[in-house]
N, C-alpha and C positions, 0 to 999 in steps of 0.2 A: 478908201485909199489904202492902198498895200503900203505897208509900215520895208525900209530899209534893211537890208538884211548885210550883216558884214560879214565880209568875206572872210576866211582864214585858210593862207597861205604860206608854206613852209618856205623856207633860203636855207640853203645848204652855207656855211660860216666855216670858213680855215681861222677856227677860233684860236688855236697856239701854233703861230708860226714857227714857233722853235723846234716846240715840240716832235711837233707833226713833219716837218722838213729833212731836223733828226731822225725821224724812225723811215722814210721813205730815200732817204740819202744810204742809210742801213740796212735795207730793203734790195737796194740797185746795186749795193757793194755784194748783199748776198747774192745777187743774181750773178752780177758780172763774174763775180770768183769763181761758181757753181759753173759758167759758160764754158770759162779759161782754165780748169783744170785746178784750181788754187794758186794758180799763180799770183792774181792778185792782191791775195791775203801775204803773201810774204813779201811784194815789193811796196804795196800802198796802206794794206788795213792792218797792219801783226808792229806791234815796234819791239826791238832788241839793239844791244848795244850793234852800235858801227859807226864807221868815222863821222864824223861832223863838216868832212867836205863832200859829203854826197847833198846833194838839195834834197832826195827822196827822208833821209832820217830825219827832216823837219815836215815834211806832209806827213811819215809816220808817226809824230810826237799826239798829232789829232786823230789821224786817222785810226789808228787802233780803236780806237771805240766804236767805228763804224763796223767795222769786220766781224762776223761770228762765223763759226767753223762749223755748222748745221744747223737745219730749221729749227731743230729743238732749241739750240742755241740762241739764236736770234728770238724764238717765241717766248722764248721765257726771258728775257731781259726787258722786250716790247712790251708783253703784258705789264707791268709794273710802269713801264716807261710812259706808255700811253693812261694810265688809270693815274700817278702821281701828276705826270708833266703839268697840262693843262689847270693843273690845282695853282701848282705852285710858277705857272708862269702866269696867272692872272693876279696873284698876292704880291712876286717881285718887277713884274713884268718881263717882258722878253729880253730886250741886252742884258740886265742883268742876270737872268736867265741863264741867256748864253754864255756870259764874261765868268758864270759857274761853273759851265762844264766846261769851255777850253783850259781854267785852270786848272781844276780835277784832273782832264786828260794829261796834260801838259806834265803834273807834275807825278802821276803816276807813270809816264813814261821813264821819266828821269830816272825815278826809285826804282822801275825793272831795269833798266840799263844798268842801273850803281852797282846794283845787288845782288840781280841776273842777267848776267851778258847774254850768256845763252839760250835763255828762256823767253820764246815768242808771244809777247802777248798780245790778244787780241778780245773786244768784246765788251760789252757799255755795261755790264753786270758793276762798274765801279761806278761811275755814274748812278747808275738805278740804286744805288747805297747812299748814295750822298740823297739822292732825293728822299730816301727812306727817313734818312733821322733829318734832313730839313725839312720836312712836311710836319715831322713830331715836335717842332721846335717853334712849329708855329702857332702852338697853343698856350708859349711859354707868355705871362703876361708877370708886371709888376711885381719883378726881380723873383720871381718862381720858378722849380723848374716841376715839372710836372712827375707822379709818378710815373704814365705811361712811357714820355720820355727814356726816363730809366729803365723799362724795362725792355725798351723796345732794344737800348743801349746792350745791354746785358744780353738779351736773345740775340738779335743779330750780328754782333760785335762780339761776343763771348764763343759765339758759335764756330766763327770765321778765327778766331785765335786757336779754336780746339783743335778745329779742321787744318792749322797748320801745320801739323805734324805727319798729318797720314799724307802717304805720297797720292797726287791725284794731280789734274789735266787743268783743277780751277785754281786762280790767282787771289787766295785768302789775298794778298797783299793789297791788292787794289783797291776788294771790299773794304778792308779797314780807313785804308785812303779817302775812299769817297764817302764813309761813313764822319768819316773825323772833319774831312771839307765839307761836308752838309749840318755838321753840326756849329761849327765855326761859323760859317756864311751866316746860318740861322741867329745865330748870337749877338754875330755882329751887328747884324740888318736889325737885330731889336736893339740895341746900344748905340747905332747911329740915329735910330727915330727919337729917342730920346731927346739927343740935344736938341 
């Protein structure tokens, strides 16, 4: 009698909707822009100060993170986006996830509009900061904080302060932003498990 044999069969899994939605919604903005000349990056994906009765400066308050100004661009914020995301959207799950990066977005629009009117920002490189030191934070257990933590704080956090002074095209500002929102989030989210 021939003995059973099991089958094994792959399923392709959209395992981090957030994630993965993120970087294909970033993906369509890089195209679309790329199609349109750029225009689209200055009306939908780029935020700078302007009035507050246009509807468009509140799709830009998110939208700028969607927008990168070249492949290179977009590749290198992906890469980290796509290697962090799905880590840390199966640890917090996905709304909360999400309710991370809208705020991150949201409030680094504000502080480029405050602080630079005239400076277009666009590009999830603040985002992928936040995931950087929330990822690090999640080894933090029973009131510790870890050395790598620190150091990760200091290399890429210390880097991004140095870089502020040379004139250049990237927004130290964001990174510190998302760096500070991902270590926040991370803190919290172990401070609320507690009670």
């Amino acid at each position: 009698m021939a003995g059973k044999t099991k089958s094994f069969t792959l399923r392709i899994k959209y395992n981090a909707p957030v994630t993965l939605t993120f970087a294909l919604l970033a993906l369509g903005a890089f195209f679309f822009n790329q199609a349109l000349g750029g225009k689209p990056n200055e009306l939908f994906f780029s935020t700078y100060r302007h009035t507050l009765l246009d509807p468009l400066t509140y799709v830009r308050a998110f939208g700028h993170v969607l927008g990168h100004a070249s492949w290179d661009h977009y590749f290198n914020n992906m890469l980290l986006f796509l290697l962090l995301g799905p880590i840390l959207e199966e640890k917090y799950g996905s709304k909360p996830l999400l309710f991370m990066i809208v705020i991150t977005a949201v409030v680094t629009a504000l502080v480029n509009a405050f602080f630079f009117p005239y400076t277009h920002l666009l590009g999830a490189s603040g985002i992928v900061f936040m995931f950087i030191l929330l990822s690090s934070v999640v080894a933090v257990e029973k009131g510790e904080i870890p050395i790598s933590f620190i150091v990760i704080v200091v290399l890429y956090l210390g880097k991004e302060i140095v870089n502020m002074m040379d004139r250049n095209s990237i927004s130290e500002l964001s990174h510190i932003i998302g760096g500070a929102f991902g270590s926040f989030f991370g803190f919290y989210s172990l401070g609320s498990k507690k009670k």
